[in-house]
Backbone as a printed PyTorch tensor [residue, N CA C, xyz], in Angstrom:
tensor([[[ 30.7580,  19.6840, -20.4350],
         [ 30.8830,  19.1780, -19.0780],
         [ 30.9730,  17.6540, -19.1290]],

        [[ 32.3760,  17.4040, -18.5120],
         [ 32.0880,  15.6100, -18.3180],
         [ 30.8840,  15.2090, -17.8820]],

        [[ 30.5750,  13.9110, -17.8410],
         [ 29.6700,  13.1610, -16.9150],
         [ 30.1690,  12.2880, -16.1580]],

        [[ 29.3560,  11.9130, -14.9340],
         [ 29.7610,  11.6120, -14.3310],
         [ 30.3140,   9.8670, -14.0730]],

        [[ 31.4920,   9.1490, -13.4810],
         [ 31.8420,   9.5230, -12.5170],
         [ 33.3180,  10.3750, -13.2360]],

        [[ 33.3780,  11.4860, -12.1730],
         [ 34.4210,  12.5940, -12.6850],
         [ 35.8680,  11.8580, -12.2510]],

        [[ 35.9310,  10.5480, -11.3510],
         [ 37.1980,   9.9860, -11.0490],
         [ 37.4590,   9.1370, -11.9600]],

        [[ 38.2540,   9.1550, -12.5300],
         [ 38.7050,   7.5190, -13.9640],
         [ 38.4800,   6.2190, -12.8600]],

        [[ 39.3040,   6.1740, -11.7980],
         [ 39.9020,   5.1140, -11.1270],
         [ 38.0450,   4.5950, -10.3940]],

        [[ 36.9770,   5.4980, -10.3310],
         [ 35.9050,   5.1960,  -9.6180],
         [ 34.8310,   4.6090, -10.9660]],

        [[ 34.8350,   5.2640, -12.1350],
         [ 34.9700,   4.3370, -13.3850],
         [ 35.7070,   3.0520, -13.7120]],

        [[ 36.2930,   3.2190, -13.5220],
         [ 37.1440,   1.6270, -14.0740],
         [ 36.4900,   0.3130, -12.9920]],

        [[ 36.1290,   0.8020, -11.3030],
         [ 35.8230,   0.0060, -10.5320],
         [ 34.0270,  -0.4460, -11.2890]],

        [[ 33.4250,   0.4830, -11.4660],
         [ 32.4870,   0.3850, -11.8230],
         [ 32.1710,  -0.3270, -13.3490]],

        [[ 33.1140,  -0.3960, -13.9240],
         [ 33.3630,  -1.2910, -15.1110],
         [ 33.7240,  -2.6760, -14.4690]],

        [[ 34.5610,  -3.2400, -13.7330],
         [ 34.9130,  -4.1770, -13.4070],
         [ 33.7390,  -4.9000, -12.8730]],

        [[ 32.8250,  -3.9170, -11.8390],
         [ 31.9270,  -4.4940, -11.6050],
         [ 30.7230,  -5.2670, -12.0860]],

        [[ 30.4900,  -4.4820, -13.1920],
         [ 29.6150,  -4.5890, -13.9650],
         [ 29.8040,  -6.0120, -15.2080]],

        [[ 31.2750,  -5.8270, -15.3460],
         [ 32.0650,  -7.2340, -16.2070],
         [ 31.5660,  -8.6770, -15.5310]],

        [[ 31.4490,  -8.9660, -14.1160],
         [ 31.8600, -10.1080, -13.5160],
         [ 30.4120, -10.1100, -12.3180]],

        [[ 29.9790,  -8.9910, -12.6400],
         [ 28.3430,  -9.4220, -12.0310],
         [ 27.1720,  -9.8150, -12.6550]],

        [[ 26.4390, -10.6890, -12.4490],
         [ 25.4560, -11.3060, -13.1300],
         [ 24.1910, -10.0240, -13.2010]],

        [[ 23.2840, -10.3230, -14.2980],
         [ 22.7590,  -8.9560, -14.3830],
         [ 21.8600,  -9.8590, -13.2340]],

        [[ 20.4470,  -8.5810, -12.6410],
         [ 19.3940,  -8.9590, -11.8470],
         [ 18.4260,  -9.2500, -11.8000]],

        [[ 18.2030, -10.5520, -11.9950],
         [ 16.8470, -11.3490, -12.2950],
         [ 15.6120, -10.8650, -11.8550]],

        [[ 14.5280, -10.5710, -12.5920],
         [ 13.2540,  -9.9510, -11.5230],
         [ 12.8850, -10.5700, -10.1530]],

        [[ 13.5040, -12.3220, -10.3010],
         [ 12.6580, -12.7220,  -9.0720],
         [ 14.0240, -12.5370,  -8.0760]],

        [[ 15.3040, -11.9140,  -8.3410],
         [ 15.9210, -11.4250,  -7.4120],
         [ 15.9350,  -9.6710,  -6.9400]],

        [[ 14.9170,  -9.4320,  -7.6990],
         [ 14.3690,  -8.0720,  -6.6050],
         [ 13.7720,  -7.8410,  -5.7260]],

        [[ 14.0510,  -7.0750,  -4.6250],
         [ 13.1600,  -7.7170,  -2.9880],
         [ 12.0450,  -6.6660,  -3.4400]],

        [[ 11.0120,  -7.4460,  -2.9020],
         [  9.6320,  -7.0370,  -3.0810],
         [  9.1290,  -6.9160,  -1.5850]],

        [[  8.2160,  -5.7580,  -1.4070],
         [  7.5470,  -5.5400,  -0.0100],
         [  6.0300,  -5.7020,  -0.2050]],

        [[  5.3900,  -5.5840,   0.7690],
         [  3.9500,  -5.8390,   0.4880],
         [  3.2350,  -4.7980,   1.4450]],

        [[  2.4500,  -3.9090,   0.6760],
         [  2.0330,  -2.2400,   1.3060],
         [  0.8460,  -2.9050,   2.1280]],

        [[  0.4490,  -1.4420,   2.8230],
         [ -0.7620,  -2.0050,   3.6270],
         [ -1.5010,  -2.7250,   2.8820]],

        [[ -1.9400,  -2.4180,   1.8630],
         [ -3.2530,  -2.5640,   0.7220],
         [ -3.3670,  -3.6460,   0.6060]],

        [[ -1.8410,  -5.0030,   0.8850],
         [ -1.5040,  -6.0090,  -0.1530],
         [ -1.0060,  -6.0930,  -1.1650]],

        [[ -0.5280,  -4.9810,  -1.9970],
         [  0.1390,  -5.0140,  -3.5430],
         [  1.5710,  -5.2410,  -2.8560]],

        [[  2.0280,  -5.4210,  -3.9310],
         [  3.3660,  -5.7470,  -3.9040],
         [  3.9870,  -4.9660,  -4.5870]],

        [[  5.1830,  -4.0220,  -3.8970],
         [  6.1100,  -3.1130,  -4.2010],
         [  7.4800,  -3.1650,  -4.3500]],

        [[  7.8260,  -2.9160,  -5.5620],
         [  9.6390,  -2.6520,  -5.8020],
         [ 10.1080,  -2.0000,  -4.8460]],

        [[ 11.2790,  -2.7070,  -4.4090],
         [ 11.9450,  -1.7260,  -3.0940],
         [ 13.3270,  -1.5500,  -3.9980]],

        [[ 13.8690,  -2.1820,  -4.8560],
         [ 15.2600,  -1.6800,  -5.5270],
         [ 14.9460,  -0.9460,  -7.1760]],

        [[ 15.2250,   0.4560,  -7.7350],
         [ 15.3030,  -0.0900,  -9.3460],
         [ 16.6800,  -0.9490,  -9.7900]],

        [[ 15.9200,  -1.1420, -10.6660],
         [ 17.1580,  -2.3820, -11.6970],
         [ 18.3040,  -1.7060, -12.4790]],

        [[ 19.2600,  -2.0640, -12.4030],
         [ 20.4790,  -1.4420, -12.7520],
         [ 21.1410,  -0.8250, -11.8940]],

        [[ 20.4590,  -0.7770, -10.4790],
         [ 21.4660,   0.0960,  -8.9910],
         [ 22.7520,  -0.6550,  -8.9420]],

        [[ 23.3300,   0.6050,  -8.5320],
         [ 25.0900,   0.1440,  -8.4040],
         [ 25.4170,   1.2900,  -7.3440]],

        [[ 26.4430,   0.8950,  -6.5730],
         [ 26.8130,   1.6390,  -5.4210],
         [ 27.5230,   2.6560,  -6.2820]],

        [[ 27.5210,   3.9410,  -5.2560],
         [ 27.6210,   5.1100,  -5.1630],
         [ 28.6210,   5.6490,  -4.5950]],

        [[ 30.2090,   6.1110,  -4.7030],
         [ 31.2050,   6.7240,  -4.5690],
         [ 30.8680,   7.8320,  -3.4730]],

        [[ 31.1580,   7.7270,  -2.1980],
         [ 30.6530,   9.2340,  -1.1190],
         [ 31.9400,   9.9020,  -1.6190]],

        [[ 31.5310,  11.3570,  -1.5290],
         [ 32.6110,  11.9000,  -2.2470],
         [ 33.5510,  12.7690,  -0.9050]],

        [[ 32.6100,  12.8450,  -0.1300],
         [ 32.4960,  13.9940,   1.4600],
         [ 31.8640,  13.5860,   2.2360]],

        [[ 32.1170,  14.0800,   4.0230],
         [ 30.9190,  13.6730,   4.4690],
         [ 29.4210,  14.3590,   4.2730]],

        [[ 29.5590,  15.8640,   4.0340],
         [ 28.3890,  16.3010,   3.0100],
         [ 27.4410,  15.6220,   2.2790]],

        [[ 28.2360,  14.9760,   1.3980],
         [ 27.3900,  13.8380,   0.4090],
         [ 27.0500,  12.8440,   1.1670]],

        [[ 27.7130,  12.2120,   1.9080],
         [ 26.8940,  11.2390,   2.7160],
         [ 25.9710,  11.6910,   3.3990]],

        [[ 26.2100,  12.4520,   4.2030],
         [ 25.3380,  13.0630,   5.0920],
         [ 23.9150,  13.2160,   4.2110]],

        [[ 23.6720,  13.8800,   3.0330],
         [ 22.6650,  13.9550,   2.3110],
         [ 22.0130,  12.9820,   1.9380]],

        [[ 22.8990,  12.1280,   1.7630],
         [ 22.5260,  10.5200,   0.9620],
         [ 21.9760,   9.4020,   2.4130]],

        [[ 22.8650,   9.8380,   3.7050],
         [ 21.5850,   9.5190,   4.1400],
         [ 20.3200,   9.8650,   4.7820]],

        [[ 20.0060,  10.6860,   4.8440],
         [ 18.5930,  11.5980,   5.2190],
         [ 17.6750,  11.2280,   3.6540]],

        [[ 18.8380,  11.1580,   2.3310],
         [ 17.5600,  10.9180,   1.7550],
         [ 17.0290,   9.7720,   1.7740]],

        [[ 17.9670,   8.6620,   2.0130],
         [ 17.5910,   6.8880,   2.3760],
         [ 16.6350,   6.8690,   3.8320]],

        [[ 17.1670,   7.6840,   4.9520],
         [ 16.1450,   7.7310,   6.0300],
         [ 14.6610,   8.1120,   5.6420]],

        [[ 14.9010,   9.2110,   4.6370],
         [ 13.1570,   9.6130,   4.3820],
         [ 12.9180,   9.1370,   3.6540]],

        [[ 13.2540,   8.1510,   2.7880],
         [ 12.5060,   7.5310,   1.1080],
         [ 10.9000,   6.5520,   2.0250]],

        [[ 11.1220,   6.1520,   3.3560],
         [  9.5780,   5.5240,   3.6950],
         [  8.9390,   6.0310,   4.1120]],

        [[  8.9400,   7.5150,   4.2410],
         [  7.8730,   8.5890,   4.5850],
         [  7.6930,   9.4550,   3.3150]],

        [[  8.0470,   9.6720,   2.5630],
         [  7.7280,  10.0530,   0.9360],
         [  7.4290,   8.8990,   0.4100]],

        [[  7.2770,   7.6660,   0.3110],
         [  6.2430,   6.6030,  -0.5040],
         [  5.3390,   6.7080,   0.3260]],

        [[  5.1840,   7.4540,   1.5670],
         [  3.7120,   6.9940,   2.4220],
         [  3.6240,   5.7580,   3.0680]],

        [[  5.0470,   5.1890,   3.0890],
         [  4.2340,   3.8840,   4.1250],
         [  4.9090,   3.8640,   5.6620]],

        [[  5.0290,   5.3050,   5.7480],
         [  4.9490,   5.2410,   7.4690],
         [  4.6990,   7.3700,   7.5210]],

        [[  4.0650,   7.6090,   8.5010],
         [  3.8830,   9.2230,   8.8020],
         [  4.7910,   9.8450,   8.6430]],

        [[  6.0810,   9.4420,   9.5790],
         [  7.3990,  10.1570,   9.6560],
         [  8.3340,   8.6000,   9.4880]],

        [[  9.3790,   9.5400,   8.9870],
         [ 10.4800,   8.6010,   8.9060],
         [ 11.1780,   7.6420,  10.3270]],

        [[ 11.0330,   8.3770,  11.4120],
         [ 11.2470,   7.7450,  12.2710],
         [ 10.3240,   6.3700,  12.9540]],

        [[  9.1920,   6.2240,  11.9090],
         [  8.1770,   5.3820,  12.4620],
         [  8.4760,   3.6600,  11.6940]],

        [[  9.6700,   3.8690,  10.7010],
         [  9.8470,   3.0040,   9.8710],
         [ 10.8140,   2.0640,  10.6740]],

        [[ 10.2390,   1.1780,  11.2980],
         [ 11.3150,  -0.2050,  12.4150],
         [ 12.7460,  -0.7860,  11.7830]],

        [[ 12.8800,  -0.1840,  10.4220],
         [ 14.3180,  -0.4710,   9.8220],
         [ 15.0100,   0.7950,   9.2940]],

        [[ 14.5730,   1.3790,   9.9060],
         [ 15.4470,   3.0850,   9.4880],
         [ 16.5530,   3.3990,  10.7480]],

        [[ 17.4620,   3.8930,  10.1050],
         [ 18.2890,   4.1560,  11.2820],
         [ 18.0460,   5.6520,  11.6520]],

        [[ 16.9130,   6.3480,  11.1410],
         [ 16.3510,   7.7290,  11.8130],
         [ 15.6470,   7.4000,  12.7360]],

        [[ 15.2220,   6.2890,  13.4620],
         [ 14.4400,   6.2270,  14.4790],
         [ 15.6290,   6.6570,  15.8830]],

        [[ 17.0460,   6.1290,  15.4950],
         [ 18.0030,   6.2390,  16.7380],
         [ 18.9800,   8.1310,  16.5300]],

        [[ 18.4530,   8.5910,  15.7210],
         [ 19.2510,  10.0970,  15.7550],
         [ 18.4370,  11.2330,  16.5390]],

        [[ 19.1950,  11.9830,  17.1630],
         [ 18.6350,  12.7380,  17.9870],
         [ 18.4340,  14.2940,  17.2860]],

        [[ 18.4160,  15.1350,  17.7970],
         [ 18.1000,  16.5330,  17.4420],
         [ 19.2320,  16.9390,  17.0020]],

        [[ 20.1830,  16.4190,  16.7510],
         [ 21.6500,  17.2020,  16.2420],
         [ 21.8530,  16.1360,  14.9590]],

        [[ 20.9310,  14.6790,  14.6740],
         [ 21.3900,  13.8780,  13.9760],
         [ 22.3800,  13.1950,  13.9860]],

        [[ 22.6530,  13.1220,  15.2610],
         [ 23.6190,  12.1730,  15.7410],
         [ 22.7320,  10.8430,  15.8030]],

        [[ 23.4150,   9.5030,  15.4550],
         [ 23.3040,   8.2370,  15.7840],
         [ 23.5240,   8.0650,  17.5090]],

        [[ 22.3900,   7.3540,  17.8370],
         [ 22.2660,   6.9970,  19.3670],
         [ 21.6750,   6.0160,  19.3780]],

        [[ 22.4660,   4.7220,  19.4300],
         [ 21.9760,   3.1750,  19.7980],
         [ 21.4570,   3.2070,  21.2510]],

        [[ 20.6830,   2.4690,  21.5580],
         [ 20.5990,   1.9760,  22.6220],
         [ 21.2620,   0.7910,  23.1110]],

        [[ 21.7020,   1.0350,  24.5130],
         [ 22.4790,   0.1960,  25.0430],
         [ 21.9230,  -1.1950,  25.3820]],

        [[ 22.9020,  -2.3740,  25.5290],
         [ 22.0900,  -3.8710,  25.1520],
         [ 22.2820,  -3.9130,  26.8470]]])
């Protein structure tokens, strides 16, 4: 079985990228600070964007980015997190801004 990425042309971008980007300095990783006071990694090192392949895959990819601050525990539900965009989806998971 290949590995992945299964597109050449989504490889080659990802080579290019990697050629002409500077690697990521620790003190350029954003750091958060938990209730406790410690200080927490919010990126791992070596992330590189991700090819959506469908809206399927997106769709998955984002529910799992909406819930990643209610699985570390630093909010009850995902919707309680003031920078999640699950606070504005409704019961069908539709996006619903509020109007300015």
């Amino acid at each position: 079985m290949r590995s992945p990425p299964y597109n050449p042309a989504v490889r080659d971008l990802v080579q290019g990228k990697r050629a002409w980007s500077p690697a990521l300095a620790k003190k350029g990783v954003a750091h958060v600070t938990s209730g406790a006071g410690t200080l927490r990694q919010c990126w791992q090192q070596g992330y590189w964007d991700t090819y959506m392949r469908d809206a399927e895959h997106e769709s998955r990819t984002r529910r799992y980015i909406e819930n990643n601050p209610a699985k570390a525990k630093m909010v009850s539900f995902s919707k309680a997190w003031p920078w999640s965009s699950s606070r504005f989806r409704d019961a069908y998971e539709r996006l619903c801004l509020p109007a300015r």
